[in-house]
ZAKOL-215009 format. One record per residue: residue in one letter; x, y, z of N, C-alpha, C in turn. Coordinates in steps of 0.05 Angstrom, whole numbers, plus 32768, in hexadecimal, padded with zeros to 4 digits. Layout:
BEGIN
aXYZXYZXYZ;...
This chain:
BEGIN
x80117FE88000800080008000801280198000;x800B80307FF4801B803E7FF0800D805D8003;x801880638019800D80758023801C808A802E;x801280AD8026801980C0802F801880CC804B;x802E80CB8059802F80D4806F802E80F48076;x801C8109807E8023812980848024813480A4;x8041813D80AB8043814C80C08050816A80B6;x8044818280C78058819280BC8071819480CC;x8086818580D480A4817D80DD80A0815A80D0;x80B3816380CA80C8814980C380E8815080C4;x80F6814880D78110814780CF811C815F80E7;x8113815F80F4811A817281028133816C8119;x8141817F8124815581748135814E816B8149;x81368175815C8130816E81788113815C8160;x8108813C816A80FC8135816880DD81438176;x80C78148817380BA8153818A80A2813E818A;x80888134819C807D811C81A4807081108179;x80658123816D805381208154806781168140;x807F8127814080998122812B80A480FC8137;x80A780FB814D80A780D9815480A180D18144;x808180D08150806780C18141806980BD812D;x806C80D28119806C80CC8100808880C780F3;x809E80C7810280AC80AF80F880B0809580F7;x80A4808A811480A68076811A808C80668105;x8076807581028068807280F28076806580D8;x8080807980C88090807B80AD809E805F80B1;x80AF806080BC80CD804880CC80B4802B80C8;x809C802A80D58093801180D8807C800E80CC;x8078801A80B18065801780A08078800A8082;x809280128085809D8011806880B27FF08076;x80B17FF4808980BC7FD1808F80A07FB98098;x80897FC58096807E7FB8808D80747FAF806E;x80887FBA805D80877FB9803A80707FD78035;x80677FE6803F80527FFC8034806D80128025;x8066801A80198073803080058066804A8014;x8082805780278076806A8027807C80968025;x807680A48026808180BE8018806D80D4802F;x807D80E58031807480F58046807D811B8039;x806081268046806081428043806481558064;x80768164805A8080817A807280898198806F;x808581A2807D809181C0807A80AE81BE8075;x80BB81D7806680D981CF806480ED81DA8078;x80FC81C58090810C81D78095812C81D08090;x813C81DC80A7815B81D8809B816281BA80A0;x815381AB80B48155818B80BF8148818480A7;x8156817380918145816B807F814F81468081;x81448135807E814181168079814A81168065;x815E8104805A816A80FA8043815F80E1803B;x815B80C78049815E80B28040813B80AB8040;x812B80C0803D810680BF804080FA80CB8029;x80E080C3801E80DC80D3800380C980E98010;x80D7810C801C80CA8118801C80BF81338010;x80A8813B801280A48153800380A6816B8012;x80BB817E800E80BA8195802480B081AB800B;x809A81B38025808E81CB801E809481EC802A;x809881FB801B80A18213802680918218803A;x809D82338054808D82328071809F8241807B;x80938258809180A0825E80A5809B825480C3;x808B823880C18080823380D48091823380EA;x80AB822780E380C6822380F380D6823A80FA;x80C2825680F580CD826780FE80BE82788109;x80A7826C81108088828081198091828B8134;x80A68276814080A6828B815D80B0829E8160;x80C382AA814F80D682C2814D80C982D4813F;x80AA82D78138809782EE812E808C82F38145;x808B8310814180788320814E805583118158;x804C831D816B802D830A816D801C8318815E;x801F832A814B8009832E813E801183288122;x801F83258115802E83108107803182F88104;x802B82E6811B802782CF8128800382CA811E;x7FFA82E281297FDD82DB811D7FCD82D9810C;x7FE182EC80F47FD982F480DF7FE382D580CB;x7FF082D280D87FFE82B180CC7FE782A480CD;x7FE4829680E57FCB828580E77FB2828A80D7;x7FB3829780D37F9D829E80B97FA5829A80A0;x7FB2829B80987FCA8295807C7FCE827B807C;x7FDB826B808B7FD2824C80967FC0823D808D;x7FAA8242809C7F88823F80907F89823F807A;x7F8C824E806C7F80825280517F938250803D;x7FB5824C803F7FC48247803E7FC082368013;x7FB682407FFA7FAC82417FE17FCD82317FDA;x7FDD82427FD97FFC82317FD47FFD820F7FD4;x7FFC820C7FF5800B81EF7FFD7FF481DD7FF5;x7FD781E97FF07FBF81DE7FEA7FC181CC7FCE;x7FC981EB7FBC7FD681DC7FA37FEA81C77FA4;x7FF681C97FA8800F81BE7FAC800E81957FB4;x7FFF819F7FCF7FFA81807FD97FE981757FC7;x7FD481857FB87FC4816F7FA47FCC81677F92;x7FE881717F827FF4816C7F75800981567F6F;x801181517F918024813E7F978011811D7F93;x7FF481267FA97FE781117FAB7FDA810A7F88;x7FDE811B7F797FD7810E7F607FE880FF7F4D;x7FFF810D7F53801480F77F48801D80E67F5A;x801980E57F6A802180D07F83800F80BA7F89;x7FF980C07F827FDF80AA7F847FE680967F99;x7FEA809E7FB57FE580917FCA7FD5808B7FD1;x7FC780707FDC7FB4805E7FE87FA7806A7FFC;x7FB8807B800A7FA98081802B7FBC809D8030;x7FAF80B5803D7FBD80C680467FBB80BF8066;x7FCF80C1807A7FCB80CC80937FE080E08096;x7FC880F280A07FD8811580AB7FDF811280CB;x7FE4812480C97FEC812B80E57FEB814B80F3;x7FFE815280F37FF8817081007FFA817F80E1;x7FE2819780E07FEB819D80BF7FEB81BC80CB;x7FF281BC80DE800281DF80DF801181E780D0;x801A81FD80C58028820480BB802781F2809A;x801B81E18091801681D3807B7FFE81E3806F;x7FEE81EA80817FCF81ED80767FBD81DD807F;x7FA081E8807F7F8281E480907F7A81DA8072;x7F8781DF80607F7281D7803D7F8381BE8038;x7F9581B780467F9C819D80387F8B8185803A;x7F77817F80547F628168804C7F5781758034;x7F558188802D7F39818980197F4D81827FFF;x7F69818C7FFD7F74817E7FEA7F7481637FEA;x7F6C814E7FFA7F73812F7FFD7F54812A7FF7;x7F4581387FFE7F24812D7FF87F2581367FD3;x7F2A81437FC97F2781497FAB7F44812E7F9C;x7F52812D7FB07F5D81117FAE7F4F80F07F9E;x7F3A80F47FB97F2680E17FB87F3980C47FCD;x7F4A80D27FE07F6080B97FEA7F4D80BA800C;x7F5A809F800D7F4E809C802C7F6580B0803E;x7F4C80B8804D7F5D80CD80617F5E80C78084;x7F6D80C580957F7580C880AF7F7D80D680B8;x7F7480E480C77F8080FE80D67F8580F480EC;x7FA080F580FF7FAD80EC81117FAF81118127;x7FA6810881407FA0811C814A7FBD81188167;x7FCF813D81677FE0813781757FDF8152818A;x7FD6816381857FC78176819B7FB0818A8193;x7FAD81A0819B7F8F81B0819D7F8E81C08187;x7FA781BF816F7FAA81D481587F9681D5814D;x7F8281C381457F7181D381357F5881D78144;x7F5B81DE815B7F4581F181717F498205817A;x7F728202817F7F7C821E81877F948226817C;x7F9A823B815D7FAC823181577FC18230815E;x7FD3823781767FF18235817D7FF582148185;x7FD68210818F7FDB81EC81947FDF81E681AC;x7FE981FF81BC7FF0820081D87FDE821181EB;x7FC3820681F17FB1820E820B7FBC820A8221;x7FC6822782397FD7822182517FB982168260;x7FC0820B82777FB0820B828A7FB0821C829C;x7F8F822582A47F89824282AC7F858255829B;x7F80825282867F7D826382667F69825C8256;x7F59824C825C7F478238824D7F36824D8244;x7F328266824E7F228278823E7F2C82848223;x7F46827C82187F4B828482047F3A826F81EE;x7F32825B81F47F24825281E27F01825881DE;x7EF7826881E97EE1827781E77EE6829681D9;x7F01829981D97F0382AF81C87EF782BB81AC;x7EF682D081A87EE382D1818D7EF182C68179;x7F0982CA81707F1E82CA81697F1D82AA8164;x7F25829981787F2E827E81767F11826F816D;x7EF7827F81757ED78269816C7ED7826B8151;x7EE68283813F7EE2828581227EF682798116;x7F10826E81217F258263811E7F1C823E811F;x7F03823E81317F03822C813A7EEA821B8119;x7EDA823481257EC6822881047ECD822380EB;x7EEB823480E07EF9823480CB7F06820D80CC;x7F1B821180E67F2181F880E87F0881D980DB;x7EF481E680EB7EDB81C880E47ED981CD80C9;x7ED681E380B77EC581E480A67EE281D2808E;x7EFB81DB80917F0D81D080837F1681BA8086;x7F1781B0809A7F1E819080A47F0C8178809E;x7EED818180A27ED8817980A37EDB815980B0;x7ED08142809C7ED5812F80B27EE8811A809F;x7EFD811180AB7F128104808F7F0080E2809A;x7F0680D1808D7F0080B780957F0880A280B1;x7F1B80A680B87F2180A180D47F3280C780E1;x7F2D80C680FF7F3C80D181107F4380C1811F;x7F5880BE81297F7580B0813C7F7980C38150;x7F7180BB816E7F7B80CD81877F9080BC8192;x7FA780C681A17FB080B981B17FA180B681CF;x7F8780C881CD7F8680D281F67F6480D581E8;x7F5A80D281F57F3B80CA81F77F3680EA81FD;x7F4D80F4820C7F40811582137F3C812B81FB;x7F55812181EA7F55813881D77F41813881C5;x7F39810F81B77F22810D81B27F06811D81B3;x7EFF811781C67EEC812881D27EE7814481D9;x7F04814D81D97EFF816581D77EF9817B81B8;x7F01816081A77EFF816B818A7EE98164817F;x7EDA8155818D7EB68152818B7EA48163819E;x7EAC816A81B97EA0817F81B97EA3819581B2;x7EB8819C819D7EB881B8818E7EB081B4816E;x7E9B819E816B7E8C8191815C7E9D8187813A;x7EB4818781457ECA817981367EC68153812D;x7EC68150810B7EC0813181087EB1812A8111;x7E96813681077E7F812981037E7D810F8104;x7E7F810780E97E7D80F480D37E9880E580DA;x7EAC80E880DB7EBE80DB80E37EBD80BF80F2;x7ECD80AB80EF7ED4809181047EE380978112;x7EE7809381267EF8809C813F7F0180888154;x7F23808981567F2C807781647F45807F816F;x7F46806781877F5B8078819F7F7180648193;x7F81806A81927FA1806381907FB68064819B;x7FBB805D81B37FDA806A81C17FF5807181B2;x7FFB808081B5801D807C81A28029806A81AD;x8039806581928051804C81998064805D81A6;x807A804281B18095804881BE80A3803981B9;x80C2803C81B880CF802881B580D9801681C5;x80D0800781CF80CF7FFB81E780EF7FEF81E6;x80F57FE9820281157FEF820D81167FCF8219;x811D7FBB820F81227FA3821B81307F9D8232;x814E7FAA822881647FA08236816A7FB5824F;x81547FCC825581547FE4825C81647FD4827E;x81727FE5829081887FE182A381877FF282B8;x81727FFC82C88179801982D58194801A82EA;x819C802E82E681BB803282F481BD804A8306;x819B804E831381998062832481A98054833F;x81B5806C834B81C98069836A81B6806F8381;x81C78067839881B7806083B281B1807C83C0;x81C4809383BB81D280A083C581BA80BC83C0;x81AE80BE83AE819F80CF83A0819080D18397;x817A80D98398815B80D38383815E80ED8370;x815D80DF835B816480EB8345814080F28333;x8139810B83318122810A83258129811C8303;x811A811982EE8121811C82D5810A812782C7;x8113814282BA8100814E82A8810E814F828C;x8106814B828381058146826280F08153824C;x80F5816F823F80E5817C823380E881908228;x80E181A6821C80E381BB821380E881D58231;x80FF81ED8224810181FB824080EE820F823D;x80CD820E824480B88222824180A882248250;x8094822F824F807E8237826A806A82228265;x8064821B8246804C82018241805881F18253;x807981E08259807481C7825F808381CA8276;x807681DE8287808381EC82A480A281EB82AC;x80AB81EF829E80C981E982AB80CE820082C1;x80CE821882BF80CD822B82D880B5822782ED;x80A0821A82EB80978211830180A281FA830C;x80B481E6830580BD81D8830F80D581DA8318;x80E481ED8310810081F0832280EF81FF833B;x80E1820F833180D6821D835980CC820B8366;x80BD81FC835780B181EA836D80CB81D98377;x80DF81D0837380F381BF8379810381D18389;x810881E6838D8114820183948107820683AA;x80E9820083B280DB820783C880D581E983D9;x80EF81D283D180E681C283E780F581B983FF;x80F581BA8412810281AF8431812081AA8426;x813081BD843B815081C1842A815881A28432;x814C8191844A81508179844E81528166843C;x813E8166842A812D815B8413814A815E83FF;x8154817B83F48161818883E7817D817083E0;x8185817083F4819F816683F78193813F83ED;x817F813483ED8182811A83E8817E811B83C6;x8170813083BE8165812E839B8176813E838D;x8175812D83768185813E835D816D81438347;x817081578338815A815E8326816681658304;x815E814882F78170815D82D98159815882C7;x8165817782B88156818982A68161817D8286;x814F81678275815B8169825D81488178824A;x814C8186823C8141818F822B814B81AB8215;x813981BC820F814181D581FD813081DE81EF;x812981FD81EB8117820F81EB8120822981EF;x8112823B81EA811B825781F2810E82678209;x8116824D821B811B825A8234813182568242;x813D82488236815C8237823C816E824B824A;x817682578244818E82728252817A827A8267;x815A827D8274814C82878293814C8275829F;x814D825882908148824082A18168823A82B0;x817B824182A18194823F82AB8198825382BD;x8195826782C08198828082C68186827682E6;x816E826B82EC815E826682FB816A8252830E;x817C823F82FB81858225830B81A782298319;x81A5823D831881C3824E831A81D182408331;x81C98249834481D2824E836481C5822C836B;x81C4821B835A81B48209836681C581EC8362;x81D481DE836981EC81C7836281DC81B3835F;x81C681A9836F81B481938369819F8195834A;x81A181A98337818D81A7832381A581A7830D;x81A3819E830081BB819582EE81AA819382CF;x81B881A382BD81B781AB82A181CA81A68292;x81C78187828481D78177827381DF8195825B;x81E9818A824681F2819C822C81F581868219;x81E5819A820681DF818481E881D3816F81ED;x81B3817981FC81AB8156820281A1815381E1;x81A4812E81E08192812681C98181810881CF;x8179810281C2816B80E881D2817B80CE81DF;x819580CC81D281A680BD81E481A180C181FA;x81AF80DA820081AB80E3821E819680E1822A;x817F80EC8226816380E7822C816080C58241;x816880AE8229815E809D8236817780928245;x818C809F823D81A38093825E819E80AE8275;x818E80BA826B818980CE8292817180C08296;x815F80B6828A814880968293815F807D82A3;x816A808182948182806282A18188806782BD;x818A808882C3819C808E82D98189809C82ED;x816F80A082E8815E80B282F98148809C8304;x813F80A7831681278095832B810A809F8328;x810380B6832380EC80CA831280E580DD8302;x80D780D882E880D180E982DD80C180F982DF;x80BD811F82E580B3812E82E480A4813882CD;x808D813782C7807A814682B1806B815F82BF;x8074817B82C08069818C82C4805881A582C2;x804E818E82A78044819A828D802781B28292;x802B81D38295801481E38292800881DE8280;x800A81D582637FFE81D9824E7FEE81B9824E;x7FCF81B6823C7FC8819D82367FD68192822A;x7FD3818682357FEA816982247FDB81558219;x7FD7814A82057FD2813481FB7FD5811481FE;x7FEB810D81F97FFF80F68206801A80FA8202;x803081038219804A810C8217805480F8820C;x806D80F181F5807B80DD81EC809280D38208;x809680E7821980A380EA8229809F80D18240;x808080D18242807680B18251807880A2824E;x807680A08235807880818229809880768227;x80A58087822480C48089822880CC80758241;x80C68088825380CC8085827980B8806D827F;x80A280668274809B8048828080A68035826B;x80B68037825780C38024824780E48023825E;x80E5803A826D80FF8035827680FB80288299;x80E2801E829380DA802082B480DE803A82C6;x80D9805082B880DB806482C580BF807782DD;x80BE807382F180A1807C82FB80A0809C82F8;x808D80A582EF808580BB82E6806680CE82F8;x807380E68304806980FC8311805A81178301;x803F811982F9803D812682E28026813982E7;x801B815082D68008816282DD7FF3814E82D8;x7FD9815782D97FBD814882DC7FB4815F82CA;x7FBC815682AD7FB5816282987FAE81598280;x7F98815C82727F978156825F7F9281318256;x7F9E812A82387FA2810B823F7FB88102824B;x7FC7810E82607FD9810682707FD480FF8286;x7FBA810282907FA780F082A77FAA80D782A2;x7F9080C782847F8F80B282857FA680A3827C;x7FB880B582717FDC80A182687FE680958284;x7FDB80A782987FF0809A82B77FE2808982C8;x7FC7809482BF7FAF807C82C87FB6805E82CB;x7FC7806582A87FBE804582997FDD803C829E;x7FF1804B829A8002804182A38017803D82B9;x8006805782C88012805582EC8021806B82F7;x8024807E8305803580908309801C80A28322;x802F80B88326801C80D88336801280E48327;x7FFB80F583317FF6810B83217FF481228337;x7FFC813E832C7FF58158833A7FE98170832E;x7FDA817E83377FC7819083357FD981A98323;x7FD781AB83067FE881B682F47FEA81D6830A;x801081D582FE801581F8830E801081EF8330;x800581E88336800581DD835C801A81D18368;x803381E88369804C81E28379805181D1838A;x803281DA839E803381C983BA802D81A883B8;x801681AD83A58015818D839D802981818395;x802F818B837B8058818383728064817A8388;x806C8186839B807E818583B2806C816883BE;x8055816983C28050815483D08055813983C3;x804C813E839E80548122839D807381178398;x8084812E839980A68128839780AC811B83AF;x809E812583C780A1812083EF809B80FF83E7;x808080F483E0807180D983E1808980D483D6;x809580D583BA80A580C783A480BC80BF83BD;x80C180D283CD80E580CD83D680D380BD83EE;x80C580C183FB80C580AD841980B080968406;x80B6808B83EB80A2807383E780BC806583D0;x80CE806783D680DE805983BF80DA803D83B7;x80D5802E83BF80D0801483B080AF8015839F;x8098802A83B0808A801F839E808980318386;x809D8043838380998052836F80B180438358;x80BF802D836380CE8021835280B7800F8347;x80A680048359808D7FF2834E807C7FF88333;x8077801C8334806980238326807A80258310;x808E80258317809F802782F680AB801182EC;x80A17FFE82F980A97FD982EE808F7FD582E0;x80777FDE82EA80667FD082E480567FE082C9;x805F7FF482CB8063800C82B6806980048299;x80897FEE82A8808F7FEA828880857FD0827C;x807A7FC4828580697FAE8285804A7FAF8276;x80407FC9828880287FD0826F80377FDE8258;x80477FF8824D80538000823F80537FF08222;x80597FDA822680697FC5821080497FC281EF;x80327FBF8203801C7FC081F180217FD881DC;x802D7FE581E18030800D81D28046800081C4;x80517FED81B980667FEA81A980627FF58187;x807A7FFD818080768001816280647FF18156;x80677FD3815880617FBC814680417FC28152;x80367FC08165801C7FC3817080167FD9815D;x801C7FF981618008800D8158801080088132;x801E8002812680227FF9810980037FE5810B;x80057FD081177FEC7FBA810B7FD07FCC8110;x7FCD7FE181217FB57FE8812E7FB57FF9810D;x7FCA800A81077FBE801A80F27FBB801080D3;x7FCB7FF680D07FC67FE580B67F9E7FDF80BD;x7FA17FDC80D77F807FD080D47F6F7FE680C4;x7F757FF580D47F67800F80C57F65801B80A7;x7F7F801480A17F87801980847F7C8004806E;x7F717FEC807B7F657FDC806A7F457FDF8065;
């Protein structure tokens, strides 16, 4: 079967949870024999050894505009006549079997309607709130920006161009639902899907006796709290202080306040040049993972990571990052609620074995989320 894959990133230097997905996707659709070719915005990280189509974009540079510039974009986006042409053009000499999209920010809101004049089966694979709000990023405590006048006409444009493709794919039952009560995919089939992971066989933890080592892993920004979590770690019992270590992997442009913040502080520790190596040997070496995420979250790739490493995981009570810890075991705290934070870091250190429990048993459910699992779930679909 020969099928078109669309995100707008492909190839990027920092992987982020959707760009995974849709490689791992790509990676285990074409070793299962499918032929397959993928559409993306163009940036300087380009893929050599993949058949892809880069499309011109400043999407990869939206954050360094002005916000009214920023806004005037998102409208341009939408309606976005160029990449419209363009993708129907590919899909006509390309005569692929099945499209599945993915995030089409920065691609365009008209590219389903280019795949419906197609006449190809369509999947839309859902990876956060973009086409309800478009930055994609609803903080928590802000939820009134989506009643805005602004975002309900953003919001009707979205339905009226997406309309309903033939399957939608959630990873989180929340986001689902939240894109039906903003009367999103009508007509649509609709199904929950966890993302895959690459699950870690021979995984070895080489955490020490000496130290409880807790681990954030993420972008350095206010969506996925990183300055609420150095204060909260900063505001706990200097007693406490002296047994935990806290490292920061990630990068963003907040990187130089987050360093600047962690200054005076010897226990919070900020690797250099993390890349995913690193990532999963500070899993090898740490005892909890921190998710401190303000923003809804969907399903962090970051979980599925840390229960592939037996890693037990401390996280906001956000979004579909509830039922991810539900199902696979960990804390949750009251998003931005320092004190709660603090309380469940306190439980984590005076409960050490059962929070090793939760992250044995963690990787044990985990294994169902394997590549080879979410590949067969979406061949079903594709047939």
């Amino acid at each position: 079967m020969k099928i078109c894959l669309i995100n707008n990133v492909y190839g990027n230097q920092h992987k982020a949870g959707a760009e995974n997905i849709v490689s791992l996707l790509s990676s285990g659709l074409r070793q299962k024999g499918h032929e397959v070719f993928l559409i993306a915005t163009d940036t300087k990280y380009k893929v050599r050894d993949e058949k892809i189509y880069y499309l011109a974009s400043i999407f990869s540079r939206l954050n360094h505009l002005p916000f009214l510039l920023r806004l005037l974009w998102h409208w341009w986006d939408a309606l976005n006549v160029i990449n419209y042409l363009k993708v129907k053009n590919i899909l006509l000499n390309e005569k692929p079997d099945v499209v599945i999209a993915h995030n089409l920010k920065g691609l365009g809101l008209l590219l389903p309607r280019a795949i419906r004049k197609s006449k190809l089966k369509y999947i839309q694979v859902l990876h956060d709130v973009q086409l309800i709000y478009p930055s994609g990023l609803l903080i928590y405590g802000e939820e009134r920006a989506l009643r805005m006048p602004w975002t309900i006409v953003y919001q009707y444009l979205s339905q009226k161009l997406i309309k309903s493709p033939n399957y939608v794919i959630s990873p989180s039952e929340w986001l689902i639902n939240l894109h039906k009560e903003k009367k999103f995919f009508i007509n649509s089939k609709t199904k929950i899907i966890r993302n895959p992971v690459k699950i870690i066989d021979n995984f070895q933890s080489e955490t020490g006796k000496n130290v409880y080592r807790f681990l954030f892993v993420g972008q350095f920004n206010k969506a996925k709290g990183i300055k609420f979590l150095i204060e909260a770690f900063i505001n706990l019992n200097d007693n406490i202080k002296g047994k935990i270590e806290l490292n920061l992997i990630g990068y963003g442009e907040e990187k130089d306040k987050v360093a600047a913040l962690c200054k005076n502080h010897r226990n919070i520790i900020i690797p250099n040049n993390p890349d995913h190596e690193m990532v999963l040997g500070e899993m090898n070496k740490s005892d909890c993972l921190i998710v401190p995420s303000l923003c809804y979250e969907n399903s962090p790739t970051v979980i599925y990571e840390a229960a592939s490493c037996a890693l037990p995981v401390i996280a906001s009570r956000i979004g579909g990052v509830t039922e991810l810890i539900h199902e696979l075991g960990g804390l949750l705290f009251e998003p931005g609620n320092k004190k709660d934070l603090i309380k469940k870091i306190e439980w984590a250190l005076m409960n050490k074995e059962k929070m090793k429990i939760i992250g044995k048993n963690s990787k044990e459910k985990i294994k169902k989320y394997s590549i080879s699992n979410y590949i067969n779930k979406i061949e079903k679909i594709l047939q």
